[in-house]
N, C-alpha and C positions, 0 to 999 in steps of 0.2 A: 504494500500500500504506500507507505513512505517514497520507496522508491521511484513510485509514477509520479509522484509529487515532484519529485528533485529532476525527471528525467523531463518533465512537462516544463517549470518553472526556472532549473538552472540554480535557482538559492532561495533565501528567506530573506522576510523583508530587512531591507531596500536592500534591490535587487541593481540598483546603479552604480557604478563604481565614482570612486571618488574621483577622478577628474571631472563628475560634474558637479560636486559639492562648492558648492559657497558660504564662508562664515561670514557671520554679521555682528558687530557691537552696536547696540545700541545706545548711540549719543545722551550723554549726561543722565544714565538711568542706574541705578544700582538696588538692589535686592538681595535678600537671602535664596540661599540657593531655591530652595521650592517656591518660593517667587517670578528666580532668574527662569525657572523650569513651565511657571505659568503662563509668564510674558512670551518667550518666545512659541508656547504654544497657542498663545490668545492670538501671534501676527501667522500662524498659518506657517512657523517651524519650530524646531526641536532645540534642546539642547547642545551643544557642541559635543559630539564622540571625535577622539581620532584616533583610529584603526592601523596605520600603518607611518610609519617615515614620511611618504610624500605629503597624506594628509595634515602631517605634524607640521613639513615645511612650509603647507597654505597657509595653517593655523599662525604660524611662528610672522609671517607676513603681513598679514591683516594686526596683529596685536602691535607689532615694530609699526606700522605705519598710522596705530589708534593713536592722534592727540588729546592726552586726558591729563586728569591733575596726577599732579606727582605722589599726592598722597592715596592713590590707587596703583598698590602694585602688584593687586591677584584678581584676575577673571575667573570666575567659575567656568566649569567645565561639566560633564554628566560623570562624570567618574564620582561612584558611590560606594561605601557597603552597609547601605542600611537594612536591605533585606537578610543576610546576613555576615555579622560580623567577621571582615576578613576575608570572605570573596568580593572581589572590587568589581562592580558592571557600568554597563553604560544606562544612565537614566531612564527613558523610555523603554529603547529595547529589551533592558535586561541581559543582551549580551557580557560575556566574561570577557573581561581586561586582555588582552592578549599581546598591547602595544601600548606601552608605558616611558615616560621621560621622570619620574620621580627625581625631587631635591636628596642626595645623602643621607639617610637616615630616617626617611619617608617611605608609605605614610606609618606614623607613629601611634594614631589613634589615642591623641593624648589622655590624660583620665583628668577627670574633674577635681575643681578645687578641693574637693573631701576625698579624695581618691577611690571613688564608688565606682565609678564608670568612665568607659570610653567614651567621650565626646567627639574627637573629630573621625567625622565620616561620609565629607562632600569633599570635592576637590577642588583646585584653582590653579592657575597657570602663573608663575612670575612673568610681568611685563620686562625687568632684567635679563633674568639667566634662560627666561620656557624652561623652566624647570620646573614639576608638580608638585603640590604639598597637601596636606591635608587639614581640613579646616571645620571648626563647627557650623555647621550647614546655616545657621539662625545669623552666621557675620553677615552682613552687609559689606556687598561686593560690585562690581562690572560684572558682566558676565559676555559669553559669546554663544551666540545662535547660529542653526545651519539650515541650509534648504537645499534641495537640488536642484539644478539650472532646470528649465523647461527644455525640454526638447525641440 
């Protein structure tokens, strides 16, 4: 059964490859991550996933050419593990992390001021280094949106 699935459609969704993806920031807007994750799906796209190197290079482009204040230096990204702890996915899809740029020693899942719980468990991108860290999802952030070009 599966099999006529994959041999009929090729993949799962989104079925486009990423040369037609385009990131988007959203001029002078900031939010927490499930925020960042509403807005871009209130304008009719998604969260930022990026799945491989060249995706990362688009990513890495659009952020180097965003003019913002300087006292924002992490975009949000879909990279999650709030479903569960320690498998990192992508927002929406639920896809597993498989192409990762993490900061050294990231992500750390830091634990709360009382030392009870892991707090950080949304990701963000450095405007500096593109490097990824992890962050409690409720910061207020930039974030980046994607869409796929129309055909």
């Amino acid at each position: 059964m599966f099999s006529d699935v994959f041999r009929h459609n090729g993949c799962l969704c989104p079925c486009k490859p990423f040369e037609e993806k385009e990131y988007y920031i959203p001029i002078r807007r900031t939010n927490n991550w499930f925020g960042a994750l509403a807005f871009c799906h209130s304008v009719g796209m998604e969260i930022a996933e990026v799945l491989n190197e060249a995706e990362a290079k688009a990513l890495r482009q659009v952020i180097i050419e965003e003019e913002s204040d300087n006292d924002m230096d992490f975009f949000w990204i879909g990279a999650n593990d709030l479903g569960t702890q320690g498998a990192r996915r992508w927002g929406l899809t639920g896809r597993l992390i498989t192409y990762s740029n993490w900061t050294a020693g990231e992500p750390n899942n830091a634990l709360s001021s009382d030392g009870r719980e892991q707090t950080e468990r949304c990701a963000a991108i450095a405007k500096d280094t593109l490097e990824w860290n992890d962050f409690q999802c409720t910061d207020s952030k930039k974030f980046v949106c994607q869409q796929f070009r129309d055909e």
